[in-house]
C-alpha positions in Angstrom: -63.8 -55.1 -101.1 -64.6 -56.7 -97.5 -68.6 -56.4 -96.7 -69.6 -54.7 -93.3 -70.9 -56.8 -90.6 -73.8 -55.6 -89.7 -74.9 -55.9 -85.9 -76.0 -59.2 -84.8 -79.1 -60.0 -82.4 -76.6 -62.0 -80.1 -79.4 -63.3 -78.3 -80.9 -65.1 -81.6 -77.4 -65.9 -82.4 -76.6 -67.0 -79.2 -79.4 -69.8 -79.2 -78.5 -71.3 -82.9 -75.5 -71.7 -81.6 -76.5 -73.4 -78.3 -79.4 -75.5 -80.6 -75.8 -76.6 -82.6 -74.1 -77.6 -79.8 -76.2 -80.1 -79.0 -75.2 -82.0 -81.8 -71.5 -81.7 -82.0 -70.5 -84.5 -81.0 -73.0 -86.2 -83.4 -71.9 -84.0 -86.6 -67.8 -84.6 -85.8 -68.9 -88.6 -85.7 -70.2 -88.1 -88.5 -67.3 -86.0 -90.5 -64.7 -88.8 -88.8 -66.5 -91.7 -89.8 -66.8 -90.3 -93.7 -63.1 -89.3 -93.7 -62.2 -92.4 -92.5 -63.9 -94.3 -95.0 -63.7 -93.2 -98.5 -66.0 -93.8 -101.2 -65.1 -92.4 -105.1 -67.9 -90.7 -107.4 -71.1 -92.4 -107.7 -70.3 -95.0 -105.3 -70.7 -93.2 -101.7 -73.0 -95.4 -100.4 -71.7 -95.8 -96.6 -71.7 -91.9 -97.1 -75.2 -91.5 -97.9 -76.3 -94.2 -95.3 -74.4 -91.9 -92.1 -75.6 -89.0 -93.2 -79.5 -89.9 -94.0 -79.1 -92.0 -90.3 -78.6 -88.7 -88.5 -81.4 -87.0 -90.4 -83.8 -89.1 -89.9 -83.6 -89.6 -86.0 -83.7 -85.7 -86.5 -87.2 -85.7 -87.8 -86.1 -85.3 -91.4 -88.3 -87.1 -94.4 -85.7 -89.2 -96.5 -86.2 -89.5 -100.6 -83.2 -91.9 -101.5 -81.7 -91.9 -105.0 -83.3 -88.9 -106.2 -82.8 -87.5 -109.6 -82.1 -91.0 -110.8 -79.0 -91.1 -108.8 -77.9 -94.5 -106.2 -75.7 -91.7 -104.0 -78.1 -88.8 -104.0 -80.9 -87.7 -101.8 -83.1 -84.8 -100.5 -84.2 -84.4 -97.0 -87.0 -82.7 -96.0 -88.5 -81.4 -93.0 -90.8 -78.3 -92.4 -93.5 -76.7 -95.1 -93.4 -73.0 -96.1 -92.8 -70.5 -99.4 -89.2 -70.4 -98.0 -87.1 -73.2 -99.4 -83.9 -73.4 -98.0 -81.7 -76.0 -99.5 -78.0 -77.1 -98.1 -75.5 -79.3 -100.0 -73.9 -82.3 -98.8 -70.7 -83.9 -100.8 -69.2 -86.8 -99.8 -67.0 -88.3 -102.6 -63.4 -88.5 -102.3 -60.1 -88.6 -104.5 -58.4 -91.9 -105.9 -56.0 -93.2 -104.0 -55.4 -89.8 -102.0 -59.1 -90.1 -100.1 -60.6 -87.3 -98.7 -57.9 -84.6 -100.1 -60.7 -81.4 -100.7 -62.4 -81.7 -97.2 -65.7 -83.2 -98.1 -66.6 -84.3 -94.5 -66.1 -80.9 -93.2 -68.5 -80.1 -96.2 -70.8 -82.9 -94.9 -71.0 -81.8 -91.5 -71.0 -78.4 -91.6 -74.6 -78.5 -94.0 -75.8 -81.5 -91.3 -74.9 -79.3 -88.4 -76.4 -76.4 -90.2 -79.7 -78.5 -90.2 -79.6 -80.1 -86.8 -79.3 -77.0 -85.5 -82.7 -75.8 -87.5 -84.6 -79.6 -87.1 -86.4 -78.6 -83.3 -87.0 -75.2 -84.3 -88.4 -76.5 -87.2 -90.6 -79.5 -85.9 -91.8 -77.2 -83.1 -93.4 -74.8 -85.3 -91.4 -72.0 -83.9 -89.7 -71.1 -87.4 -92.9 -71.4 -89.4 -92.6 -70.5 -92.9 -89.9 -73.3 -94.1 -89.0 -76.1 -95.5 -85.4 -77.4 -95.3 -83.8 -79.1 -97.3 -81.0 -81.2 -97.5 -79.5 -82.5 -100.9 -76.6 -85.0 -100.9 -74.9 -84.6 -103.9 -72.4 -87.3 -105.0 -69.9 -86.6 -107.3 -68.5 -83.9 -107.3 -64.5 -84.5 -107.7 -65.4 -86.0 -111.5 -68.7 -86.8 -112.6 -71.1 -82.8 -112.1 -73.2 -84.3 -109.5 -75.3 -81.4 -108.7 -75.8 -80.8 -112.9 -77.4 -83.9 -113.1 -79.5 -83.2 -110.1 -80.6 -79.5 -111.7 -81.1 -82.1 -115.0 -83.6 -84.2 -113.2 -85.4 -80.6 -111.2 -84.3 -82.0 -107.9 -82.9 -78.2 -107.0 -86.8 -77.0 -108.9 -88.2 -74.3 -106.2 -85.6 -73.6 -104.0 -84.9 -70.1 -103.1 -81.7 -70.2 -101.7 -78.8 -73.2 -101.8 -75.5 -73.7 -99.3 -72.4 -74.8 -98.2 -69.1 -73.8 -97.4 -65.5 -75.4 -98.5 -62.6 -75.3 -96.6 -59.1 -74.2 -97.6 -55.8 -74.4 -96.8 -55.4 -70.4 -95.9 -55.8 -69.4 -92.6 -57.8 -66.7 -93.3 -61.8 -66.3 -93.1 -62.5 -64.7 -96.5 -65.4 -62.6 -97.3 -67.5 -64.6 -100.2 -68.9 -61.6 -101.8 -67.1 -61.4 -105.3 -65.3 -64.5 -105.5 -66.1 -67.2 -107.7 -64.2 -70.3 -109.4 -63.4 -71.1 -112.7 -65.8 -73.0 -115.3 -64.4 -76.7 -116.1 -65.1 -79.2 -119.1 -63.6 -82.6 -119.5 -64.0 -84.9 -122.4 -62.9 -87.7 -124.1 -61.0 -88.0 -127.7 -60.5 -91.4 -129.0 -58.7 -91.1 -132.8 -59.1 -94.2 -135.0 -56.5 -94.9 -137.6 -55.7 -98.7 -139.2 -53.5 -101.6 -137.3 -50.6 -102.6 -139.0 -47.6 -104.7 -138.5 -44.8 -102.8 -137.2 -42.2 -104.2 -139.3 -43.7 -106.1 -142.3 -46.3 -103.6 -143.4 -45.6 -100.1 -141.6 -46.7 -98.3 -144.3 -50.2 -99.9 -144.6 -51.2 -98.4 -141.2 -52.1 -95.2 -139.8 -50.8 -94.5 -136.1 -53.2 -93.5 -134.2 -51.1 -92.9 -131.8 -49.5 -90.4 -133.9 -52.5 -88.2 -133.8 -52.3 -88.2 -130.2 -48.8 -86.9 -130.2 -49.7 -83.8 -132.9 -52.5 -82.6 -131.1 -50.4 -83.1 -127.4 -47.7 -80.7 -129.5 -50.9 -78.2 -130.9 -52.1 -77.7 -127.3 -48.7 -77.1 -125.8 -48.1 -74.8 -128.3 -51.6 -73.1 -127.8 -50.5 -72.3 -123.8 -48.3 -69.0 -125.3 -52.1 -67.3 -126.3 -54.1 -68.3 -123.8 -55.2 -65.5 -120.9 -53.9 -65.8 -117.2 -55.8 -68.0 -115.2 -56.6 -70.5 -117.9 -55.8 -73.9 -118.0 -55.3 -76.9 -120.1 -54.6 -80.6 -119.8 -54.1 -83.5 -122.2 -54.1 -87.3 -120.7 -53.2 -90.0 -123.1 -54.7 -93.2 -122.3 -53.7 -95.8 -124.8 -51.6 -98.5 -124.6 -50.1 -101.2 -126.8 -46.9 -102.5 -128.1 -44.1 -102.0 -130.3 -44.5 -104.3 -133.0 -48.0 -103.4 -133.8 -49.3 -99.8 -135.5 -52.2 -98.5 -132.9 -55.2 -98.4 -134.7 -56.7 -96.1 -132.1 -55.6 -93.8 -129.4 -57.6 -91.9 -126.0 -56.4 -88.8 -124.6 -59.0 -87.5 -121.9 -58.7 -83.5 -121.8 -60.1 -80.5 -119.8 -59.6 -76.7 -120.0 -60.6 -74.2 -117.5 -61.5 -70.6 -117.9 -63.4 -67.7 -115.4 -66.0 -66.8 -117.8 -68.3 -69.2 -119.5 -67.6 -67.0 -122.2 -63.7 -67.7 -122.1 -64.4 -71.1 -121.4 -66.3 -71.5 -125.0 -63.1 -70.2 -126.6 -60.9 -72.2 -125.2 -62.8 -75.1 -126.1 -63.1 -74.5 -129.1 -58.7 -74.2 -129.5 -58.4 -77.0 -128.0 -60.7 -79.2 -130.1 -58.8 -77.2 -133.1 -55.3 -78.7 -131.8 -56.9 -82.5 -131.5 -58.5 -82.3 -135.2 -54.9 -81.1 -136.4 -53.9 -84.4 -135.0 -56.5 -86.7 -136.9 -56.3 -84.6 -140.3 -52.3 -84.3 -139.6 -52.4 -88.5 -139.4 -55.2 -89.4 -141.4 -57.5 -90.8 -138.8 -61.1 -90.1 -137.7 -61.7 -88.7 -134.3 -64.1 -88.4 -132.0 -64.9 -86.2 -128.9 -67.6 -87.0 -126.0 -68.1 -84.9 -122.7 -67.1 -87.0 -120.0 -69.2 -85.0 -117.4 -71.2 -82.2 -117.4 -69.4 -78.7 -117.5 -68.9 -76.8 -113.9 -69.8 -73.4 -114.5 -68.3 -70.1 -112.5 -69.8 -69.5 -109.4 -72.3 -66.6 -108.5 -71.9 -66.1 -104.7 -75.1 -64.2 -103.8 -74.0 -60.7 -102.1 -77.2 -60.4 -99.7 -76.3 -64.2 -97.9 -72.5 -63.5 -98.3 -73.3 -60.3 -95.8 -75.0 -62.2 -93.1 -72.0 -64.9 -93.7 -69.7 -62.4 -92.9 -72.1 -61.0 -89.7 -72.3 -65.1 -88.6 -68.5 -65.3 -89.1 -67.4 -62.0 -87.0 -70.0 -63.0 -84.1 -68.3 -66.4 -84.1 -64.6 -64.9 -83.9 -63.3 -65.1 -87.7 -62.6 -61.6 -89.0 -62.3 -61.7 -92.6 -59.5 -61.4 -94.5 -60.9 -59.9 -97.7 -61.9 -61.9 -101.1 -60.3 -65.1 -102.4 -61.4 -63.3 -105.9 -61.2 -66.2 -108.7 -60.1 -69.2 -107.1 -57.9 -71.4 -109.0 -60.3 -74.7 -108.3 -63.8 -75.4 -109.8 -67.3 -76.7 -108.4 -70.3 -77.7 -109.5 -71.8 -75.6 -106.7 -71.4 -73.2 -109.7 -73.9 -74.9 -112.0 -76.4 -74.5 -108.6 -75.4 -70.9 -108.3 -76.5 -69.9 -112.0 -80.2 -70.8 -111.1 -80.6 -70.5 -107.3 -79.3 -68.1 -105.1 -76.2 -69.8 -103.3 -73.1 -69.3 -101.0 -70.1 -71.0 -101.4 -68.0 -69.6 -98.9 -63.8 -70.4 -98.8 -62.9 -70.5 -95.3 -59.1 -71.6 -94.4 -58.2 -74.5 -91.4 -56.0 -72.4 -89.0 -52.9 -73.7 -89.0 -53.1 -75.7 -92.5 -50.8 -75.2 -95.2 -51.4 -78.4 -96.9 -52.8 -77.8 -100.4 -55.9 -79.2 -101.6 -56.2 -82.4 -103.6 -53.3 -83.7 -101.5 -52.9 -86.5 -98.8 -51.4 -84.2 -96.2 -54.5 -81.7 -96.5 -56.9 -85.0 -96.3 -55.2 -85.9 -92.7 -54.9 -82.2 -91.8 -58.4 -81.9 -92.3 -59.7 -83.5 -89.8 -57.6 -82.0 -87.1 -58.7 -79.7 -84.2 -58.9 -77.0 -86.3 -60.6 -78.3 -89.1 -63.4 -79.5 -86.9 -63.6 -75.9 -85.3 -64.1 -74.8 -88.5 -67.1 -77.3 -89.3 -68.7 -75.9 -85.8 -68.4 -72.4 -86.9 -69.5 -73.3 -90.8 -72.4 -74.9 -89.1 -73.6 -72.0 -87.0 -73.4 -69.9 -89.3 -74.9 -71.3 -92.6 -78.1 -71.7 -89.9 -78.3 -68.2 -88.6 -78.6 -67.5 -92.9 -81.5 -69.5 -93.3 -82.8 -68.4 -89.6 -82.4 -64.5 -91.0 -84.0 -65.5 -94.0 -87.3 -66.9 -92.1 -87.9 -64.4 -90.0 -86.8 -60.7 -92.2 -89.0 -60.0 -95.2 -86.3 -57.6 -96.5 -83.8 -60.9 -96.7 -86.2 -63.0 -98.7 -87.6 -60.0 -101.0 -84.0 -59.7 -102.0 -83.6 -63.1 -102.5 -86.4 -62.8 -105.1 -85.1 -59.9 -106.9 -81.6 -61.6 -107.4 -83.1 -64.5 -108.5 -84.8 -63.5 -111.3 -81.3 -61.8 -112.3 -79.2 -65.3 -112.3 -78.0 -66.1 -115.2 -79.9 -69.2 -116.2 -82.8 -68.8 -113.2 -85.8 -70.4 -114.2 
């Protein structure tokens, strides 16, 4: 069901807004310069160094490699019981770049905070502190886990960002939510043998691979709608020779944790068919933390809507369960967040592709970015000056699933 809007104090609106503009051209610099120069998981240095730049000459305090992480960092700036935390992603695909929009991501949360930063310093929206979390890896690797891990996300009360989409709708956030995501790593180990002297004296590991690839595709005929399973082989080797061990990397995706856990466990079934099937050994190791669904909490996702309606974007109703998955999930289990999906006008591209990476960055992705921007900062500006908004912040909160 579409929220609402509620009416808007276009005057307050009117000067977040103005407060943003003044750093346009600053934030779409930024989002270029990231686009243009892409940086995989863990490894978004250049990244970090453009976006922690801006920041700073902003006012902001800069802790680099927080939560024991190179590519992360938090930025600070204003003191108060309201903690108001936006997420910055940077990484890109291999070899297709920046294919899920992370600079828009980038510089939507940096314009969100630029547009906060004089307030702020000025003492005239007392009662905060801001944050800003860069948080690499986010493609492969669960980032933001590992930052929850280390506490780095400890205290705050509410957590944003918004992704962009191909659609070219404006879709309301309340409701929707993305599906949970494990990936691991099987490697079976058999015995090496000769390929034509002494077949018999080996067991194929390879073989293993192969049964539990034919369990799993078998599997697909009871699994629910929406799920999803993969199986990568990685080995390699030669004809002559038995392979004494064989990798297949594997994920499954599900919209309940609880769904997830299922699946999980029937695909691990169809890999240890393959290694009793071929007599080897096997062995499985998560090869990043688990995304988890995401929460999208309703009271932010109404003044989203109101932010989006002042700034032009009628919504379009609910995306529901979106095919993808975040780690803005694992965030949204213990803080309340938004994760808004907002379509580029104009873009059919899908995501994870080269043509969405260079539509991206077009006209209307950047208007998008600007609007993004204004918006996420009227949120946290309603949230610092209405008692009601941060009274039901608390009240949610201590309903999450895995709050603190």
């Amino acid at each position: 069901m579409t929220s609402t809007a509620a009416p808007v104090d276009a005057e307050a609106f009117a000067r977040v807004a103005s407060a943003y503009r003044g750093h346009r051209q600053d934030v779409h610099a930024l989002a270029r310069a990231i686009h243009a120069d892409p940086e995989l998981a863990f490894a978004e240095h250049r990244a970090v160094e453009r976006v922690t730049r801006l920041l700073e000459q902003a006012g902001f305090a800069i802790e680099q490699g927080v939560g024991g992480l190179d590519t992360a960092f938090r930025a600070r700036l204003g003191e108060g019981p309201l903690v108001a935390a936006l997420c910055v992603e940077y990484d890109a695909l291999p070899e297709i770049g920046h294919g899920c929009g992370h600079p828009l991501i980038a510089g939507s949360s940096v314009g969100a905070a630029l547009a906060l930063a004089a307030d702020i310093a000025a003492g005239d929206l007392p009662g905060v502190e801001l944050q800003v979390i860069g948080t690499p890896a986010e493609e492969h690797g669960g980032g933001k886990q590992l930052l929850i891990d280390a506490g780095v996300f400890d205290g705050a009360d509410m957590a944003l960002m918004t992704h962009p989409t191909p659609q070219t709708g404006t879709y309301d956030p309340i409701g929707s939510t993305s599906q949970a995501v494990g990936r691991w790593r099987a490697t079976f180990t058999g015995r090496g043998a000769h390929a034509a002297a002494n077949p018999t004296e080996g067991v194929n590991a390879n073989d293993a691979a192969v049964i539990a690839q034919v369990a799993a595709g078998l599997l697909r005929q009871r699994i629910y709608d929406g799920q999803r399973l993969a199986l990568v082989p990685q080995q390699s080797g030669v004809t002559n020779i038995i392979p004494e061990t064989a990798v297949v990397d594997f994920e499954c995706r599900a919209r309940t944790m609880e769904q997830f856990e299922e699946l999980q466990g029937m695909l691990r079934a169809c890999l240890e068919a393959g290694a009793l099937a071929s007599g080897c050994t096997l062995e499985i190791e998560a090869s990043e933390p688990a995304y988890e669904p995401l929460t999208q909490d309703p009271g932010l996702g109404a003044l989203w809507n109101e932010a989006m309606a002042q700034q032009g974007r009628p919504l379009a109703g609910s995306t529901g369960v979106m095919a993808a998955s975040t780690d803005m999930g694992n965030v949204s289990r213990r803080v309340p967040s938004l994760h808004p999906f907002v379509g580029i006008r104009g873009v059919d591209a899908a995501l994870h592709t080269r043509d969405f990476a260079a539509a991206a960055m077009g006209e209307e992705g950047l208007a998008l970015l600007d609007d993004a921007a204004v918006a996420m900062a009227w949120i946290i500006r309603r949230a610092a000056t209405d008692p009601t908004v941060r009274e039901g912040l608390a009240v949610r909160s201590a309903d999450l699933p895995m709050a603190r």
